[in-house]
C-alpha positions in Angstrom: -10.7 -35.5 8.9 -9.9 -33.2 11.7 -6.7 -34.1 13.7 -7.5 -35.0 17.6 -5.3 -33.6 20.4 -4.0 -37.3 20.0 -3.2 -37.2 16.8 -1.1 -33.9 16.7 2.1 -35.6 17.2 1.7 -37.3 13.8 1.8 -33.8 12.3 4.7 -32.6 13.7 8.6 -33.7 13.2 8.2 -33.9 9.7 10.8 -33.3 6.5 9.9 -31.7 3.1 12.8 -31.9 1.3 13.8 -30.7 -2.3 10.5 -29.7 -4.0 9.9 -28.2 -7.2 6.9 -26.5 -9.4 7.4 -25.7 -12.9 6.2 -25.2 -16.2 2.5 -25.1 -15.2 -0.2 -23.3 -16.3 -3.2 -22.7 -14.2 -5.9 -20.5 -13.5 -8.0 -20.9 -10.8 -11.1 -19.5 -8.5 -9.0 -19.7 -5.3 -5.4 -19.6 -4.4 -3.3 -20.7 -8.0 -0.2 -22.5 -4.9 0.1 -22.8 -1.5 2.2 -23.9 1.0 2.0 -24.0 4.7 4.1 -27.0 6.1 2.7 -26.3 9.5 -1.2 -25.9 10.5 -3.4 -26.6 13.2 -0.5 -27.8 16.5 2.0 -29.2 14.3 5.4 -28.2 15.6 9.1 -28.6 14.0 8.4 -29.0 10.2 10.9 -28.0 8.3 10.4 -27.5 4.8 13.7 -27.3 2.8 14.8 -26.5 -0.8 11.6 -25.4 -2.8 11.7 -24.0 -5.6 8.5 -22.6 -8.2 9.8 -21.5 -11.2 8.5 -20.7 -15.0 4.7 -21.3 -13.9 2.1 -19.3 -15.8 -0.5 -18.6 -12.8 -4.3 -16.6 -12.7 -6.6 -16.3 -9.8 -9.1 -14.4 -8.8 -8.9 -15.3 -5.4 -6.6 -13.3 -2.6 -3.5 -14.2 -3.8 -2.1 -16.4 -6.7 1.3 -17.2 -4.3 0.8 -18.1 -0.8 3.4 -19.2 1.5 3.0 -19.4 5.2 5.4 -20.9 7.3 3.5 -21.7 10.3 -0.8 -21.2 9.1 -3.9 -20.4 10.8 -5.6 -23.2 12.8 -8.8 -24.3 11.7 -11.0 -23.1 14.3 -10.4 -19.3 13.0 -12.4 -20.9 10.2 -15.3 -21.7 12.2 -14.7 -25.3 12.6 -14.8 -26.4 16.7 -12.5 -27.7 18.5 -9.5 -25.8 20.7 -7.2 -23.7 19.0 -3.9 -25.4 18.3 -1.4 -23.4 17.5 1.5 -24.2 15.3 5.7 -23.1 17.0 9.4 -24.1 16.1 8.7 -24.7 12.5 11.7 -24.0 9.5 11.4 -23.0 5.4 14.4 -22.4 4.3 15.8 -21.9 0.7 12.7 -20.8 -1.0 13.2 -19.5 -4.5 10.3 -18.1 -6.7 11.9 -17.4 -9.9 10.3 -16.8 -13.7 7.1 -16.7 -13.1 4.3 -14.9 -14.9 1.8 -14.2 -12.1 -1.8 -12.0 -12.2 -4.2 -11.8 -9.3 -6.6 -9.1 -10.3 -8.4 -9.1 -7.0 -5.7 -9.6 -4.5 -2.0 -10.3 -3.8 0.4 -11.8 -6.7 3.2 -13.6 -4.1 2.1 -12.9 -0.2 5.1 -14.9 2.1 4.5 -14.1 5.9 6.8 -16.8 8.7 3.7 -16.8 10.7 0.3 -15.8 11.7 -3.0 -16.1 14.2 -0.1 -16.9 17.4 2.3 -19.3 16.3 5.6 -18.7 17.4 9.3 -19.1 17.2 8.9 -19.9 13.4 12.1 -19.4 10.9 11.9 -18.1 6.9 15.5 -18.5 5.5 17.3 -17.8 2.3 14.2 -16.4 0.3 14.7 -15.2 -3.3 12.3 -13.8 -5.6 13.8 -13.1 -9.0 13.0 -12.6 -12.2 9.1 -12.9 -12.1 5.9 -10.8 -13.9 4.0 -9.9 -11.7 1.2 -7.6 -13.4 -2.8 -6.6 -12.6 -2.8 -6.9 -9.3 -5.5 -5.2 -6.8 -3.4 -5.0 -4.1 0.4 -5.9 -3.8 2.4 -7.9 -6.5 5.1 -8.9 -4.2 4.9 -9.0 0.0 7.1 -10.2 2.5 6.2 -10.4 6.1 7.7 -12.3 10.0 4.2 -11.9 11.4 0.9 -11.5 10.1 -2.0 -10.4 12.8 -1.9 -11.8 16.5 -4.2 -14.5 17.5 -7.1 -14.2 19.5 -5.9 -15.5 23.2 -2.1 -15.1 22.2 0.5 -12.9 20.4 2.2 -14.0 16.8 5.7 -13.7 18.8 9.6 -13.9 18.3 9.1 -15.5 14.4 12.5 -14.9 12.3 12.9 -14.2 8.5 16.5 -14.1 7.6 17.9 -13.7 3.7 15.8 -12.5 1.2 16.7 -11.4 -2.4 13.9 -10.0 -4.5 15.7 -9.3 -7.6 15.0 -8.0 -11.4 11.3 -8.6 -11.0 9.0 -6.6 -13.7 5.8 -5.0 -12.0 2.9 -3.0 -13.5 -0.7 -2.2 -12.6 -0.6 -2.8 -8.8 -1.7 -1.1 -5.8 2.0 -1.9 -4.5 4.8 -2.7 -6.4 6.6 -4.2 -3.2 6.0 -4.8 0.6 8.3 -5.3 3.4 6.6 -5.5 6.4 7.8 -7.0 10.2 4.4 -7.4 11.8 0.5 -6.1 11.3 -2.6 -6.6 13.6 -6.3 -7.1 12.3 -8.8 -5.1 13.2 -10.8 -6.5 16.2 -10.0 -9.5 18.3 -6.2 -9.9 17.8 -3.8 -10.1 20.8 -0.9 -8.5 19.0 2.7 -9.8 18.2 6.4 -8.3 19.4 9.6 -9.5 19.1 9.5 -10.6 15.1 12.4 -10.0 13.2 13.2 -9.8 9.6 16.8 -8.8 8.3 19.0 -9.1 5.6 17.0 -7.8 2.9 18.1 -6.9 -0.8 15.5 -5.4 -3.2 17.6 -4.3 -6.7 17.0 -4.1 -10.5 13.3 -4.6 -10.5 10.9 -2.6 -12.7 7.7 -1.1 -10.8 5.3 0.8 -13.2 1.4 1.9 -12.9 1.2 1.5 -9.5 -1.5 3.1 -7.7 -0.2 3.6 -4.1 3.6 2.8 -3.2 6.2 1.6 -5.2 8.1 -0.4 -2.4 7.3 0.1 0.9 8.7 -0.8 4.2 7.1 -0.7 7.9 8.0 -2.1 11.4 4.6 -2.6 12.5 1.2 -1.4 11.2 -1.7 -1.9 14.3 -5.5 -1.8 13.5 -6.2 -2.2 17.4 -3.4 -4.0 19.2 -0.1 -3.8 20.7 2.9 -4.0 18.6 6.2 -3.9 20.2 10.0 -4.5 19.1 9.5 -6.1 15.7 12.9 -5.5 13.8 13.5 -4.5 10.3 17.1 -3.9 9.9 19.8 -4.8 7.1 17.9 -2.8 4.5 19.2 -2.3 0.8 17.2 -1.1 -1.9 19.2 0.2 -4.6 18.7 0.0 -8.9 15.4 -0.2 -9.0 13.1 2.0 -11.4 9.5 3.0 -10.3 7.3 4.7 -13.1 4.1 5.9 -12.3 3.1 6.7 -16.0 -0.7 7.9 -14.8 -1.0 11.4 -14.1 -1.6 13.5 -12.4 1.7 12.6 -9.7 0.2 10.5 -6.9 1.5 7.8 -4.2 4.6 7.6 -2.9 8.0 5.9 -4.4 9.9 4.5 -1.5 7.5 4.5 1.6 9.3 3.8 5.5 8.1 4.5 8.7 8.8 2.3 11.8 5.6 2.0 13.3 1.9 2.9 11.8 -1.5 2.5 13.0 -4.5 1.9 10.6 -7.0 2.6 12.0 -5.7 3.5 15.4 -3.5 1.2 17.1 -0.8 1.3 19.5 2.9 0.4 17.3 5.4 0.7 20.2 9.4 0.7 20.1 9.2 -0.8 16.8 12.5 -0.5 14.2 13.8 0.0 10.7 17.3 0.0 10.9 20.4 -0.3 8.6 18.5 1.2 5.6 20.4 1.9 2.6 18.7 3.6 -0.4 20.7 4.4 -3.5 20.8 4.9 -7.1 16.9 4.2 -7.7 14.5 5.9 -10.3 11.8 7.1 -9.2 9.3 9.1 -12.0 5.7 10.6 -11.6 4.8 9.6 -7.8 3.4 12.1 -5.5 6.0 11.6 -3.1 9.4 10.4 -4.1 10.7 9.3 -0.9 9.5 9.6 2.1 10.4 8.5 5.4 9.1 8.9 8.7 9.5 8.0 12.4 5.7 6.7 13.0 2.9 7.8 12.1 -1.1 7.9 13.1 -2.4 8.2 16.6 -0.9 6.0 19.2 2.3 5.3 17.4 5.2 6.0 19.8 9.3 4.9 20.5 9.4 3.8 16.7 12.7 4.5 14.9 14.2 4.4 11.4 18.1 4.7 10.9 19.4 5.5 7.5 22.7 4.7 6.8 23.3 5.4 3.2 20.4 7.6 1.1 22.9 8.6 -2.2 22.0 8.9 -6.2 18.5 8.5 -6.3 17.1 10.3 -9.5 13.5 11.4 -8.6 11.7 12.9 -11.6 8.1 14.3 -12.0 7.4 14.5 -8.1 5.4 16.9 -6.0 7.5 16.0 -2.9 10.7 14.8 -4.1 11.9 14.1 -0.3 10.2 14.3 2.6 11.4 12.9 6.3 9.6 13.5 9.8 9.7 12.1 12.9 6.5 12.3 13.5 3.3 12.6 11.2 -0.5 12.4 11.4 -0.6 12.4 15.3 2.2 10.6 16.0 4.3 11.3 19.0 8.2 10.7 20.4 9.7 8.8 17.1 12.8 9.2 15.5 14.5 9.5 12.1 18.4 9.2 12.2 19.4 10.8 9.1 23.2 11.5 8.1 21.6 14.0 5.9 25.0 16.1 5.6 26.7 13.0 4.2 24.1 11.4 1.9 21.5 13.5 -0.4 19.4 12.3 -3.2 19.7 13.4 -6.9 16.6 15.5 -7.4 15.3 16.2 -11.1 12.5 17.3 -11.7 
């Protein structure tokens, strides 16, 4: 049944320790796993050493993988009862290796640290190597501090530190791979600031038929609310290859931007920093790389800082290279780019 105000200390202080998932096939309506040591007002789980490894997993739900540090409370499902939000809670050494994954109407592996206002939540020492991760709707791989705010209070201050995704093989996606620090919903969310996520490698995967990005990385994206000073920094993306076989060229490779509103919501002093992008190949997208400041209407003070964009073959593109400060209405962001230091390869 549901947990009483009473009963919420039962939930909280608890250890999961040393877990493993493997050799499993399953296919399934809903979500194929899930795990969310901390829902509805439990506080200081920690959740350490999982590890989900040479599964065979279908759904045609959302997602196939879902991990959430710190998860909704049940009363954003309709069920009554005060909201009872979910702080202080730890995963750490989280390794999704081997898997072959397919989620034909949503998300293939979707990790976010927290979401709906719980706060001051920790992801640690994340790796994601060696999976398939094909026929996907929307993205085969995501990683995220804060998903959208809750209704009476921000999804603030939540910290992902570590994360390898490594020699994954991708095809028939929307998006290969998504980085992202914090997003908003589109009504009714009180917005999020002060997530972090940093330390993050992305090498030797293949990404191939996808539809809109290859990998893409944002500080914020707003549908209505405030986002402010959510961190993306310690950046490396380097020996990965991105085909998009379809033609004609569409989408973009390697997609950046600090802050981004969709529809048209404020993303504030939001940052991408230590970026390094080197020695990918990138074939047939619209837009090799691109990399901009902020963009859409009431985006402002974002910033991305490059420090090492070197040997990047991009073939077959329209727009082999394109960075602004600003695009589609938005308005005092920056791109620091040592662009007389570090150029891509361009072939065309």
């Amino acid at each position: 049944g549901l947990a009483q105000p009473d009963d919420i200390p039962l939930l909280s202080d608890i250890l999961f320790q040393d877990i493993l998932v493997s050799g499993n096939t399953i296919s399934t309506t809903g979500p194929n796993l899930y795990i969310a040591p901390a829902v509805g007002g439990a506080k200081r789980n920690q959740m350490i050493g999982v590890t989900i490894s040479n599964n065979r997993l279908y759904s045609t739900a959302e997602l196939a993988v879902g991990v959430n540090v710190a998860d909704a409370d049940s009363a954003y499902f309709g069920i009554p009862g005060p909201i009872q939000y979910s702080d202080d809670n730890l995963i750490q050494n989280l390794t999704i290796s081997d898997n072959q994954i397919e989620a034909p109407n949503g998300f293939g592996i979707s990790i976010y640290d927290s979401n709906y206002g719980n706060r001051n939540n920790r992801l640690l020492d994340l790796a994601i190597i060696g999976n398939t991760v094909t026929n996907c709707r929307f993205a085969a791989i995501e990683v995220g501090a804060s998903a959208s705010g809750g209704m009476e209070r921000g999804t603030n201050n939540n910290v992902v530190q570590n994360v390898l995704i490594q020699n994954n093989v991708i095809d028939r996606v929307w998006r290969g791979i998504r980085l992202l620090t914090a997003h908003s919903g589109i009504m009714g969310d009180a917005g999020s600031q002060g997530n972090t996520m940093e330390n993050v490698t992305v090498t030797g995967n293949v990404i191939t038929n996808f539809s809109d990005d290859g990998i893409t990385m944002t500080g914020s994206v707003s549908g209505d609310s405030l986002l402010t000073h959510n961190t993306l920094s310690q950046v490396t993306l380097h020996d990965n290859v991105l085909q998009r076989i379809m033609t004609p060229a569409a989408g973009f490779g390697i997609f950046v931007t600090g802050g981004e509103s969709w529809p048209n919501g404020p993303a504030v002093n939001n940052t991408v920093s230590g970026l390094s992008i080197y020695n990918n190949t990138i074939e047939g997208a619209y837009n090799g790389i691109s990399i901009y400041g902020g963009m859409g209407f009431g985006v402002q003070g974002n910033q991305v800082i490059l420090t090492r964009l070197a040997g990047n073959d991009l073939e077959r593109s329209i727009l082999p290279l394109e960075i602004q400060n600003n695009i589609r209405g938005a308005s005092g962001n920056f791109v620091e780019w040592p662009w007389h230091l570090y150029l891509p390869v361009v072939v065309n």
